[in-house]
N, C-alpha and C positions, 0 to 999 in steps of 0.2 A: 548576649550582645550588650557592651556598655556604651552607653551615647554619650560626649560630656555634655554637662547640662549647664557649666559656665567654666569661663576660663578666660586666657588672653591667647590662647593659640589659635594660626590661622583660623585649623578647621573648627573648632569650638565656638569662633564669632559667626564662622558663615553656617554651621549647625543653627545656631540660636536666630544669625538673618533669616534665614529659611524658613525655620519654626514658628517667626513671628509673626503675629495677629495683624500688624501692620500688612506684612506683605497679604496676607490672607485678603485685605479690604481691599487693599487697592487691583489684585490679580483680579479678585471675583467682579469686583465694579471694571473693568478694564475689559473681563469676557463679558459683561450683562452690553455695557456700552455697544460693543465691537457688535456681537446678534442683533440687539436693536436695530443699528446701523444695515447690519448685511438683509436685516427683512424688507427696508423698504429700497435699499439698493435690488434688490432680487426682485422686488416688486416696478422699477424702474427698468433697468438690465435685461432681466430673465434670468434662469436657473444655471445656464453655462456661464455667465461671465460673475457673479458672485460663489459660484466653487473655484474659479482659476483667480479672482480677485483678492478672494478675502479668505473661503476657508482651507481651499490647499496651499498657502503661502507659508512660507518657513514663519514668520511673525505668527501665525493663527497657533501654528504649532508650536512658537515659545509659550505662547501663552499660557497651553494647555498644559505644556510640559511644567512649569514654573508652577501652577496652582497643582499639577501633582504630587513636585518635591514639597510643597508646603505640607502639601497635607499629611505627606508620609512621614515628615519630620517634626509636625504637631503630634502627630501620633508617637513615634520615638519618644518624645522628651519624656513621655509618663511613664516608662517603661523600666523595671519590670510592671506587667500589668496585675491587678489583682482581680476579681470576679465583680468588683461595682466597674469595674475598666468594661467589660463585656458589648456596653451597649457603645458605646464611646471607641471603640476599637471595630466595631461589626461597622459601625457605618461609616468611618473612614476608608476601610477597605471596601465596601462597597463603592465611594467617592473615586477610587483608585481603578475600581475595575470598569466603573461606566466610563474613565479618561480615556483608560486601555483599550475597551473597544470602539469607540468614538474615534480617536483616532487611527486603529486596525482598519476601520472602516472607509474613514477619510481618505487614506492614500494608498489603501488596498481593495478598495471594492471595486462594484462597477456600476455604473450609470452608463445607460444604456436604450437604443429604440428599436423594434421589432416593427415594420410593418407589413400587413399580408391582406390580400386580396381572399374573400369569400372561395372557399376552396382551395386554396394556397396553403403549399406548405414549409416553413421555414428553420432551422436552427443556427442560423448566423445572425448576429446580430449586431446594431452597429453603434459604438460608443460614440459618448458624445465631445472624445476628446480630438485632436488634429494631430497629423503624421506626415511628414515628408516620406516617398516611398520612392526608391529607385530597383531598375531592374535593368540587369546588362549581360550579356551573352557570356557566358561560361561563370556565373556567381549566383548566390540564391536570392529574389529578393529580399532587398535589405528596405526594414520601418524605422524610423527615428520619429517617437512621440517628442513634441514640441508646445511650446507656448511662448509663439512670435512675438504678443501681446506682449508680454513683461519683459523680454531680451530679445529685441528686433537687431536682424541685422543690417546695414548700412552699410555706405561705400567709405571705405576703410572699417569697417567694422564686421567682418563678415563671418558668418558659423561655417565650420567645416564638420564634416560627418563620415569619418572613414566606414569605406563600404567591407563588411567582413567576405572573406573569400576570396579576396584582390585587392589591389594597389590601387585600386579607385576613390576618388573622394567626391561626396556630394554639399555642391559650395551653394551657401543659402548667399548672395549678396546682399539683397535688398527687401525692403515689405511693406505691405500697404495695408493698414487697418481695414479699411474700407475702400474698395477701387472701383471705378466705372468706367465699363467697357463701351468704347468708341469702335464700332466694329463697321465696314464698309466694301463694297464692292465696284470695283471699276473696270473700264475696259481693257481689256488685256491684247495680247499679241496673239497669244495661242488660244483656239479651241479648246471651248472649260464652261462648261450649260451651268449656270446658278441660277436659284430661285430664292426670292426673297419671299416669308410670309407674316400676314401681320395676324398672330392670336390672340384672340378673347376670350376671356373663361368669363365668370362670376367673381372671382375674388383677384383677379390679376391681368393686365395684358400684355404679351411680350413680343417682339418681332423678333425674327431668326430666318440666318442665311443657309441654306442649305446646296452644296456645291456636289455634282453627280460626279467628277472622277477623282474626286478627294475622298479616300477609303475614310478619313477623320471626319468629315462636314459633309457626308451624305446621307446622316442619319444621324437623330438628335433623339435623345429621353430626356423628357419634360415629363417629369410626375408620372401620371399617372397612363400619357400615351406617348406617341412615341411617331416619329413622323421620316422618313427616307425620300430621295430623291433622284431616280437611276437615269438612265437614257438606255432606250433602246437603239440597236444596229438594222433592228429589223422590226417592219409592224408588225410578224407575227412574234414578236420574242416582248410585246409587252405585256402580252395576256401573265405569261407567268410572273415577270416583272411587279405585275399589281399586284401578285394572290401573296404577297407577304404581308403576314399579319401576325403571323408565331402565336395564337391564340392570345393576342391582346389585344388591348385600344391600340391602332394604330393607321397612319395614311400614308398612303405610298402616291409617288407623283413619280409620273415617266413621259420621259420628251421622247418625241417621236420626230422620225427621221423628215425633214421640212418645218420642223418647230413647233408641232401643236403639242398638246401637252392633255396629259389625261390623268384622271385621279382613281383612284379606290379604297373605300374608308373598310375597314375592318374592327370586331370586336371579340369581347372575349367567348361570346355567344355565337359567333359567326360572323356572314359577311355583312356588309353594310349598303349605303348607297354607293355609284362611280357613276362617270362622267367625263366629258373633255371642261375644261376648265382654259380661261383666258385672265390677263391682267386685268383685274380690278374686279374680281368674280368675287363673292362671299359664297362662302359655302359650308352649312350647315350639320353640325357632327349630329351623332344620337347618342351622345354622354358630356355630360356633367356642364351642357348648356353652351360649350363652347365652338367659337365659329373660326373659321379659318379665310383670312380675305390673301386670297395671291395677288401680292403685288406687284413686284416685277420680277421678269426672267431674261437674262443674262446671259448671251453668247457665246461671248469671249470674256470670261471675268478672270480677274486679280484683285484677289481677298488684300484686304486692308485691315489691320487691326492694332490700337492704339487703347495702353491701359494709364488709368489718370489716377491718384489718389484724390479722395474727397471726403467731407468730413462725416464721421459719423454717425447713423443714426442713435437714439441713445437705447434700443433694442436688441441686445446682443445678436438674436437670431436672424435680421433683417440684416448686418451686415455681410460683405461681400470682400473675404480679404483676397489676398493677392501676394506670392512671394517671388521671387529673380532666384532661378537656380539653374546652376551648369555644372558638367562631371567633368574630372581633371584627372591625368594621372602624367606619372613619365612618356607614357608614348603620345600625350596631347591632352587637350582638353575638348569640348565639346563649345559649342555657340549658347551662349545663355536666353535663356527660355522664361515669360513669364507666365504664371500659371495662378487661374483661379483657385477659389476651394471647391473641393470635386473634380477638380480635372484634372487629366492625366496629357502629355502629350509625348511622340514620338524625337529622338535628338540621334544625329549620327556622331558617332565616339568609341577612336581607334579603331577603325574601320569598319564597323557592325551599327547596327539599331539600338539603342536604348530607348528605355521608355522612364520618364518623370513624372510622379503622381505629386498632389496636396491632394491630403483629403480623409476622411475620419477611418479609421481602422476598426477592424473585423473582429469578433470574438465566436468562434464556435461555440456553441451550447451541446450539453452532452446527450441531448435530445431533440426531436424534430416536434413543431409545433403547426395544426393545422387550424386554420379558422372555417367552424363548420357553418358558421351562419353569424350574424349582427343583425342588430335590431335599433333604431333611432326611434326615440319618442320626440314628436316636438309641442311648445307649450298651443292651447288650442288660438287658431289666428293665425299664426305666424309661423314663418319659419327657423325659428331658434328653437335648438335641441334640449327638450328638459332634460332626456337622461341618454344615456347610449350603453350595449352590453354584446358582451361578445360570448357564443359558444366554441370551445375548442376544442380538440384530441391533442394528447402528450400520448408519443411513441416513445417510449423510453425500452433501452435495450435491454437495460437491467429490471425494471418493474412492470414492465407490457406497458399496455395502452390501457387511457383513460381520457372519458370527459368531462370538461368543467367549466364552470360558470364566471364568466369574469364581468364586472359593472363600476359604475363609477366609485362607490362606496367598498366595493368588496373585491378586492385584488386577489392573483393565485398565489396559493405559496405553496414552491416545489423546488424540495431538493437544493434549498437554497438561496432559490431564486423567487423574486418577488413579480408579478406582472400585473401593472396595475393597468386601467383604461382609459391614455393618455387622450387618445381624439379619435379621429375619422375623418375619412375623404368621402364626401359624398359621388354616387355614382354609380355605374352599372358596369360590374360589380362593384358592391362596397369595398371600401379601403379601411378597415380598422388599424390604428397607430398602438403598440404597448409601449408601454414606459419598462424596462424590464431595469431591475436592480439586482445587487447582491452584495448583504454588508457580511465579511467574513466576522466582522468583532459583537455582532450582534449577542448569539451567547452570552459571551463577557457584560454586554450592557441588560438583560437580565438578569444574570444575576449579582450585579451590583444594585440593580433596581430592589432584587429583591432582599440584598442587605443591610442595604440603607431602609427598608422597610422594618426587616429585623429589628437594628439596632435604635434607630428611634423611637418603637413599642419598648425594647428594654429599658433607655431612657429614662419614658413616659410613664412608663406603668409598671413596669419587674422591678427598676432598683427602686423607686418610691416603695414596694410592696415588701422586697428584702427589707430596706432600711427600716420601716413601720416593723416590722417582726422581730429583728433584731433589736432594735430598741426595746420592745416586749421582753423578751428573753431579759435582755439586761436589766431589765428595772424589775426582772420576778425575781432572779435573779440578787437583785442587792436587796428586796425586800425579805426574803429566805434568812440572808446573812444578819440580817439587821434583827429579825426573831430571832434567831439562833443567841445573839451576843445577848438581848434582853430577857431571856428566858430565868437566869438565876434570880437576877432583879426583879422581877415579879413576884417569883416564890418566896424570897425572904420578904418580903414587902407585906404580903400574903399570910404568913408565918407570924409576924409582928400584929398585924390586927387581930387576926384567929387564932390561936393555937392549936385549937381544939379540931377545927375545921382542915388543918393543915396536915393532919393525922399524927403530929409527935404528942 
């Protein structure tokens, strides 16, 4: 390969731009800047909105790209290389392969949460990026990953998302960084039992409407329990009514015919306490400290709900977005819907049901992951967690089963995948959180690690060691020759003072 190494041709200036130590300074001061930057934004933010900010952004990835052609074109100019080139050549190419897999990794890997309940067993797992999801009678559902955050759309400004499988299209109108739900119940015309409750946990409190003949608002999951609201037809059709609990946290409320109203708390353990319950009751769960006060119960209600934009908190994960979407085709369009993140809801279009998701998308794992037990230490006094660890089983189809030890310090790696030990829900049963990753360009960024290790010992220590030997050789070398030419001249020299000594 020959490089020009000066010239006036296009390519021969932008060769030598490239190659230049210039750009070299400014690329590498430009990425030191930019990390700096993104640690204490990530340290403000959190971990999601500093990868969709800064480092999966086309600009993150000029940059990286730009300090790769440098380097591969500093590299060029000296070429062809000779054997002092060796160390000078290993660690540019090492430079080149930790870019390569840093960015394999960037916009191919996954970041990702796992969390499972003591005994629970999981291999889906849920990334931490967001996807608009539609689903409509005779098409497969269709995901469209998104980042509203950077190209929001507006009125006149709208995303469209052709649905594969059909002439459907799914229309993003509008979005809201952060939205707060104004949610409300009034009196209505038709018979419609609603119950409003106000929760309190430990670290949160939130009130929620729950409406008994609304298949969507008769049953809410909130973390870690989960709470339903029926009516019975008959007093004896409540007993079965209460006994739902599906082996979790869970409270069931059922009105009973004349309006009184009855509860029964369940767990994962079994059952729990029940009771008749009235407006303004408090009532006491047996997990994770939280209490449930009924506030009021509702007749004849007509749901109200009203979403507002507001401004942001500056926590990425504390916010609450919110996007305007409706399905469109030739045979009609559908009434536009707004929707949190996490929620799904039901639209009628072209004469069937659909259903509209926001909300983060699934990754099967090729294995199933059980949590066999966790453990919390906390420091002594208080109740802050020194350290937390998780026992677990990997059923894998391909390598059987096995168990292992995951802790704050010491993540698993398997097959790929990384799972570290993000948090925990306190609670009966424990809720351990994984952080699970997988960078495909890893590989790649060992061993560029380990040729930029190479080549800086060559550097440092092999060519200083050639060149001291080599210079050896040459100076034994021209002292050899230097006897060699002196040698007559001595002998006559020798000859002239002795004769006799000289043997003529």
């Amino acid at each position: 390969m020959v490089v020009p190494m000066s010239g006036t041709t296009l390519a021969s200036r932008t060769f030598n731009a490239l190659a230049s130590l210039r750009l070299a300074v400014v690329t590498m001061l430009t990425l030191g800047s930019t990390c700096a930057f993104a640690t204490f934004y990530e340290m403000r933010h959190g971990t999601e909105a500093v990868q969709r900010d800064i480092y999966r952004t086309p600009a993150f990835a000029f940059v990286l790209v730009t300090l790769g052609s440098n380097i591969f074109c500093a590299m060029m100019k000296r070429y062809p290389w000779t054997k002092h080139h060796a160390g000078f050549v290993l660690a540019h190419i090492g430079i080149l392969s930790l870019l390569a897999g840093s960015l394999l990794s960037l916009h191919y890997g996954l970041d990702s949460n796992l969390p499972l309940y003591e005994g629970e067993s999981g291999d889906r797992v849920v990334l931490l990026d967001r996807a608009l999801m539609a689903s409509i009678p005779g098409a497969p559902t269709a995901q469209f990953s998104v980042t509203l955050e950077r190209n929001s759309p507006s009125a006149g400004r709208e995303r469209r998302f052709p649905i594969p499988g059909s002439d459907a299209t799914l229309v993003a109108e509008d979005f809201y960084a952060n939205a707060v739900v104004k949610e409300d119940v009034v009196e209505g015309k038709d018979e419609n039992p609603a119950l409003r409750l106000a929760l309190k946990g430990p670290f949160a409190s939130q009130d929620v409407w729950l409406v008994a003949r609304d298949t969507e608002r008769s049953h809410v999951d909130l973390g870690p329990a989960s709470f339903g609201f029926h009516e019975a037809a008959r007093a004896s059709d409540a007993e079965g009514l209460l006994a739902h609990g599906g082996g979790r946290n869970h409270v069931s409320f059922v009105r009973l015919p004349g309006g009184a109203l009855r509860y029964a708390i369940s767990t994962r353990t079994g059952p729990g306490p029940s009771g008749e319950a009235k407006a303004g009751d408090v009532i006491q769960t047996p997990w994770m400290g939280m209490t449930i006060a009924v506030d009021r119960l509702v007749e004849r209600a007509a749901l109200v709900r009203q979403l507002q934009s507001a401004a942001p908190p500056d926590k990425d994960s504390r916010r609450t977005p919110a996007v305007k979407l409706r399905l469109e085709s030739p045979a009609g369009r559908s009434s536009s819907e707004w929707l949190l993140f996490t929620e799904a809801r039901p639209v009628s279009f072209a004469g069937a049901t659909a259903t509209l998701a926001y909300r983060s998308p699934e990754v099967q794992l090729p294995f199933r992951v059980t949590l066999l037990d966790f453990n919390s230490d906390k420091y002594p006094g208080s109740n802050r967690p020194a350290t937390y660890e998780s026992w677990v089983r990997v059923d894998d189809p391909e390598r059987g089963s096995s168990e292992h030890h995951i802790s704050m310090n010491h993540p698993l790696h398997y097959r790929g995948y990384i799972f570290f030990q993000a948090s925990f829900v306190d609670g009966e049963p424990m809720m351990s959180i994984f952080s699970v990753a997988r960078a495909p360009g890893l590989p790649l960024v060992y061993a560029g690690v380990s040729l930029i290790g190479m080549g800086v010992a060559w550097m440092f220590y092999v060519k200083p060691y050639l060149a001291r030997r080599q210079a050896a050789h040459a100076l034994a070398a021209r002292l050899g020759d230097k006897k060699h030419e002196e040698g007559p001249v001595v002998a006559v020299a020798a000859h002239a003072a002795d004769p006799a000594a000289s043997g003529v």
